[in-house]
C-alpha positions as a printed NumPy array, in Angstrom:
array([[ -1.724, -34.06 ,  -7.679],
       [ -0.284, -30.721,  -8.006],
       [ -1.535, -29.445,  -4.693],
       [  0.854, -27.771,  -2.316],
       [  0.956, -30.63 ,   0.087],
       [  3.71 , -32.214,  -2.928],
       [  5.42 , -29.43 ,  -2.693],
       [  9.483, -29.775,  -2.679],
       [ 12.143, -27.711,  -2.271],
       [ 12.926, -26.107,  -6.006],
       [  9.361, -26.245,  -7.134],
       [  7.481, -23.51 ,  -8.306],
       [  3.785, -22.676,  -6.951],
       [  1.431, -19.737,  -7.682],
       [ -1.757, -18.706,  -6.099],
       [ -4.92 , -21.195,  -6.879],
       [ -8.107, -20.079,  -8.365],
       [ -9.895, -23.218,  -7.235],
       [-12.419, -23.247,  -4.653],
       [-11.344, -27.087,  -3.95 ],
       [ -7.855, -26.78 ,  -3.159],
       [ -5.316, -25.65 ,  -0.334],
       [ -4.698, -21.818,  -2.175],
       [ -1.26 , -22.829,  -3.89 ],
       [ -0.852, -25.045,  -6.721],
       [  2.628, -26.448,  -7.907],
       [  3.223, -25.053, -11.691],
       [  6.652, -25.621, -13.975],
       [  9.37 , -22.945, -12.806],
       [  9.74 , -22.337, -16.779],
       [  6.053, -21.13 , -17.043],
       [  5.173, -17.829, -16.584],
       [  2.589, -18.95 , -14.158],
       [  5.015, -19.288, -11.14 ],
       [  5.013, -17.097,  -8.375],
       [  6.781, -17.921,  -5.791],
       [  9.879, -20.655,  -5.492],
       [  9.711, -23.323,  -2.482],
       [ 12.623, -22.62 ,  -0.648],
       [ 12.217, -24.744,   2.318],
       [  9.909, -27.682,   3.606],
       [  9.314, -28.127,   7.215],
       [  7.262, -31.134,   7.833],
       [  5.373, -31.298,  11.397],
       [  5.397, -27.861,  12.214],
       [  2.794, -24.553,  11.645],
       [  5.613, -22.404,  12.987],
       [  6.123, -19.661,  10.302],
       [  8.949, -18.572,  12.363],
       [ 11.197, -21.634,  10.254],
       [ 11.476, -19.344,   7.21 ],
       [ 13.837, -16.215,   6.842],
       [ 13.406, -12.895,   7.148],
       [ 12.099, -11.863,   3.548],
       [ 10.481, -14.941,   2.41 ],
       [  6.853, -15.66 ,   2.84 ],
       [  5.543, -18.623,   5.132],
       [  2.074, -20.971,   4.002],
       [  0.811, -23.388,   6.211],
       [ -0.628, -26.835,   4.867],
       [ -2.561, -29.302,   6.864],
       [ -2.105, -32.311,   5.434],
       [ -5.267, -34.193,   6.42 ],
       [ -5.249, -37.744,   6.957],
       [ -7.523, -40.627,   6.457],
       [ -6.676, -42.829,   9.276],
       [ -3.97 , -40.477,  10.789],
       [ -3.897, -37.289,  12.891],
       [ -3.575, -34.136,  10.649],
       [ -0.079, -32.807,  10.344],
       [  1.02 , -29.566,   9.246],
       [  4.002, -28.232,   6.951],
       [  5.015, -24.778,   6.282],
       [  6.321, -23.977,   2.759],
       [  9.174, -20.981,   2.744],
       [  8.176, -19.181,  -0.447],
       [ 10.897, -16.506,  -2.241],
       [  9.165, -14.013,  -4.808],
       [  9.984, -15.429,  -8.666],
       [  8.724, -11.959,  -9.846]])
């Protein structure tokens, strides 16, 4: 699934179209669909505060089945 709960450091993501997803979808770096690099992963946290000055912040809630929900913030950098 190429949904931003995947997401990794070093992976590309651009803006979703989908009504079904999270809002970011992770896309090859090479493409020219990529918008933004994933710079950092924080798992456990919604604090945007994690990411540098200059880089934009997304929350993800990664829902579970038979777990509590945990959250992630995704430090995005600009590709363009």
């Amino acid at each position: 699934m190429n949904d931003a709960g995947n997401a990794e450091a070093g992976d590309c993501v651009k803006k979703s179209s989908s009504a079904l997803d999270d809002g970011l979808e992770v896309v090859d770096c090479g493409g020219g669909d990529a918008q933004y690099k994933v710079s950092q992963v924080h798992n456990g946290t919604s604090d945007t505060s994690v990411c540098s000055a200059g880089e934009d912040a997304y929350v993800k809630t990664v829902h579970r089945r038979r777990r509590a929900d945990t959250a992630m913030v995704l430090c995005l950098t600009p590709t363009k």
